[in-house]
C-alpha positions as CSV (number, residue, x, y, z in Angstrom):
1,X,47.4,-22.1,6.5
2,X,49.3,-25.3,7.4
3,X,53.0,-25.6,6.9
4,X,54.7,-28.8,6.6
5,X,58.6,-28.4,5.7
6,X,59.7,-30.6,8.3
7,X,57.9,-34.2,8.5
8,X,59.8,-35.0,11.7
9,X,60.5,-33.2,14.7
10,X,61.1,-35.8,17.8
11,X,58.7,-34.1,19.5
12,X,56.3,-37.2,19.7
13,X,59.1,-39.5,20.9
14,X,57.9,-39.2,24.3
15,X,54.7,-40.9,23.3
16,X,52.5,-37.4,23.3
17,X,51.4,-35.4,20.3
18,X,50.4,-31.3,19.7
19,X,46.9,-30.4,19.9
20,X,46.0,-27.5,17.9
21,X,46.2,-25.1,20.7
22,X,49.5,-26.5,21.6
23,X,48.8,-28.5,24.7
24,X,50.4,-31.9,24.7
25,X,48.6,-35.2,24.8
26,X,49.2,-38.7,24.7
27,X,49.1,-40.2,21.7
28,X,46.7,-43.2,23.1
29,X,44.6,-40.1,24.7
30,X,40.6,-40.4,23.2
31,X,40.6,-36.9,21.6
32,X,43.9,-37.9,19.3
33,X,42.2,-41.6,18.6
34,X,39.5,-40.1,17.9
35,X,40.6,-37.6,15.2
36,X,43.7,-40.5,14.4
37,X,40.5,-42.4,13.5
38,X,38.9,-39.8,11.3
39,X,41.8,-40.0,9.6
40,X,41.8,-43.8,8.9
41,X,38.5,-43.3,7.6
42,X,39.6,-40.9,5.1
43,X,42.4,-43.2,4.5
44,X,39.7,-45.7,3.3
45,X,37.8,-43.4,1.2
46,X,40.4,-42.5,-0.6
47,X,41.5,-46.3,-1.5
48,X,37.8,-46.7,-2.7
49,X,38.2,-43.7,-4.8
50,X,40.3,-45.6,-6.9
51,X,37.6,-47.6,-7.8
52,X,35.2,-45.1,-8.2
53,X,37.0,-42.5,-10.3
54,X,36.3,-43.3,-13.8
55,X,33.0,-45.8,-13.5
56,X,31.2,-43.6,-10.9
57,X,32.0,-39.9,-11.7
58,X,29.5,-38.2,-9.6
59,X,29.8,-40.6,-6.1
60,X,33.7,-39.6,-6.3
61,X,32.9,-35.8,-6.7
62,X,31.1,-36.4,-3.1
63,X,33.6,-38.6,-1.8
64,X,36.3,-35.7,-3.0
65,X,34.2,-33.6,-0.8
66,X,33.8,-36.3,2.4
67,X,37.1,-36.4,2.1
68,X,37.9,-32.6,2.3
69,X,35.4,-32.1,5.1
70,X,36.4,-35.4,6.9
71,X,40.4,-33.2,7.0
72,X,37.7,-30.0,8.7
73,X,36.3,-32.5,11.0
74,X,39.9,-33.8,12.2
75,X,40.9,-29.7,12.7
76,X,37.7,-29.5,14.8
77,X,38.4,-32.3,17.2
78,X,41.9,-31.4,17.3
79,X,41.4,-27.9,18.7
80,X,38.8,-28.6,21.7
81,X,36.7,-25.7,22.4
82,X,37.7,-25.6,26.5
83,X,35.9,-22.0,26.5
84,X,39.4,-19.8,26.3
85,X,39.5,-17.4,23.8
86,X,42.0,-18.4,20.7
87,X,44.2,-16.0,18.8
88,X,42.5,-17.4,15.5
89,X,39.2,-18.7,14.8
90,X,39.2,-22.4,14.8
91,X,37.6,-24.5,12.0
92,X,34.7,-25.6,13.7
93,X,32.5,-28.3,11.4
94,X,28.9,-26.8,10.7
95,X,25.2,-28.0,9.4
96,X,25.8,-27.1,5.9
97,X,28.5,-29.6,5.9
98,X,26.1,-32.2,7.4
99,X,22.8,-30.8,5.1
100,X,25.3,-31.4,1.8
101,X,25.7,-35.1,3.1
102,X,22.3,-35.8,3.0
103,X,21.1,-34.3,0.3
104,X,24.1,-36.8,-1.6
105,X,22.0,-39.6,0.6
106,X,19.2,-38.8,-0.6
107,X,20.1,-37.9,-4.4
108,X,21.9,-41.9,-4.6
109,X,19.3,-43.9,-2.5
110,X,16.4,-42.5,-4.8
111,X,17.6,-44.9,-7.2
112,X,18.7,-48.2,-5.2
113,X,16.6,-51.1,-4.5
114,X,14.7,-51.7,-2.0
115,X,16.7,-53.7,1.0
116,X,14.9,-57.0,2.6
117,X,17.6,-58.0,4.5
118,X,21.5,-56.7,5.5
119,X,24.0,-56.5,3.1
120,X,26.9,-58.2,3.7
121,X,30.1,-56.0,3.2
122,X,31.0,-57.1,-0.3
123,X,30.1,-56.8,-4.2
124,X,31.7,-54.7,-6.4
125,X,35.9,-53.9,-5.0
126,X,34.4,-50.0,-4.9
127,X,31.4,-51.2,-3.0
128,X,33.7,-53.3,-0.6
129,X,35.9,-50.0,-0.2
130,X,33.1,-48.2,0.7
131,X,32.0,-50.8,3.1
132,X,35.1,-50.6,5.3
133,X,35.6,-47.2,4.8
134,X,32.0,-47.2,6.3
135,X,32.7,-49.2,9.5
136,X,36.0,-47.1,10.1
137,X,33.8,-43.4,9.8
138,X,31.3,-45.8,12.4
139,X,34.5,-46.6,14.8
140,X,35.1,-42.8,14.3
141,X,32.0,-42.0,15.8
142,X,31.6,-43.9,18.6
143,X,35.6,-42.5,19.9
144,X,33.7,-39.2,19.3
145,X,30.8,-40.0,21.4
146,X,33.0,-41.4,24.5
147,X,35.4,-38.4,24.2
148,X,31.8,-36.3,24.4
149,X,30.6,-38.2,27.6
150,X,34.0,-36.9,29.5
151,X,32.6,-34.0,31.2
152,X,36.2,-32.0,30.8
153,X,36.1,-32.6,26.8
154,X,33.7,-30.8,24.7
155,X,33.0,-32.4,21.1
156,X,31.5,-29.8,18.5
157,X,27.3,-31.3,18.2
158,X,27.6,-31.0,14.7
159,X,30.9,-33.1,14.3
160,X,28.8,-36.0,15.6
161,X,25.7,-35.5,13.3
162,X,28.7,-34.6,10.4
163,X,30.4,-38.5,10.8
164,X,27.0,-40.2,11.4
165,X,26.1,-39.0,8.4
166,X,29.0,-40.0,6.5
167,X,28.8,-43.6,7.1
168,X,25.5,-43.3,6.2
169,X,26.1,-41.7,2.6
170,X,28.8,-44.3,2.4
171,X,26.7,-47.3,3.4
172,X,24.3,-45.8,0.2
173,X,27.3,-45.2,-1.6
174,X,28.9,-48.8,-1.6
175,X,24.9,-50.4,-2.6
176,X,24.8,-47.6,-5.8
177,X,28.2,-49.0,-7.3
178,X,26.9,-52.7,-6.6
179,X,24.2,-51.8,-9.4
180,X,22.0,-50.0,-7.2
181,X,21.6,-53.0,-5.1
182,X,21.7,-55.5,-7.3
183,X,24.7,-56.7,-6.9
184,X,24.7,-56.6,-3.3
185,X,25.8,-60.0,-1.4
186,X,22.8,-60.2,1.1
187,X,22.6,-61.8,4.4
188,X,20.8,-65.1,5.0
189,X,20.3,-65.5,8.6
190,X,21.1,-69.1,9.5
191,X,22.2,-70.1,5.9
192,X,25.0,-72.1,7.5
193,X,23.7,-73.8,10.4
């Protein structure tokens, strides 16, 4: 169990940060932007939760969840699996985490209309929350994926699919509280030529 009873220790001064195993990075190193981004992400869904809380009870019970699971995913990248045994067993993210997410994609797009063109990030202030919340899990992702194309970092397979299909639920998300797509501001390519 994490414990936090002092918030600052002047170890980072130097410009580095802990890893979970201990090891010591730079704080502009890709495995702590990535999981630094994860957490920006979270960041986001938690502003749009307070627009969702009372007018869209069952899309913030999944977003309570993301939000849990998006804390799991930033223990996972923050202890790299580097093949070494560990004293404990780290908290790895796994498919059941990823099959929940899509079965909450599936359960809110059932019910949204039918898209004939982009949306344009905007609407509702819950749907525009979701929006960038969206775009931050989809910077998230691609940190992850250049951090998994360095052949000395390893990046749990599952992680990947996990955030991919966060931005996804939250893309679906942020068109079911503009009305279920009503509401959504579409894109007119051109419009202002």
């Amino acid at each position: 169990m994490v414990k936090l009873n002092k918030i600052y220790t002047r170890t980072g001064d130097d410009g580095t940060t802990g890893l979970g195993t201990g090891e010591r990075r730079l704080k502009s190193d890709r495995r702590v932007e990535a999981y630094g981004t994860v957490d920006e992400a979270n960041a986001c869904i938690g502003m749009a939760r307070i627009h969702t809380g009372a007018g869209h009870p069952a899309i913030d019970a999944m977003l309570s969840r993301i939000q849990n699971d998006l804390f799991d995913l930033g223990a996972d990248l923050a202890v790299p699996d580097d093949g070494e045994p560990l004293e404990y067993e780290p908290l790895r993210i796994v498919a059941a985490q990823t099959h929940r997410v899509e079965q909450d994609i599936d359960l809110i797009n059932k019910d949204l209309r039918p898209l004939k063109s982009f949306v344009l990030n905007g609407g509702t202030p819950a749907a525009a929350a979701l929006h960038l919340a969206r775009t931050v899990a989809r910077r998230a992702e691609r940190l992850m994926v250049a951090l998994a194309q360095d052949p000395a970092e390893h990046v749990n397979r599952e992680a990947l699919k996990y955030i991919n299909r966060v931005s996804d639920f939250l893309f679906v998300a942020a068109r079911a509280v503009n009305d279920n797509g009503n509401a959504d501001v579409l894109w007119v390519p051109g419009k202002n030529r």
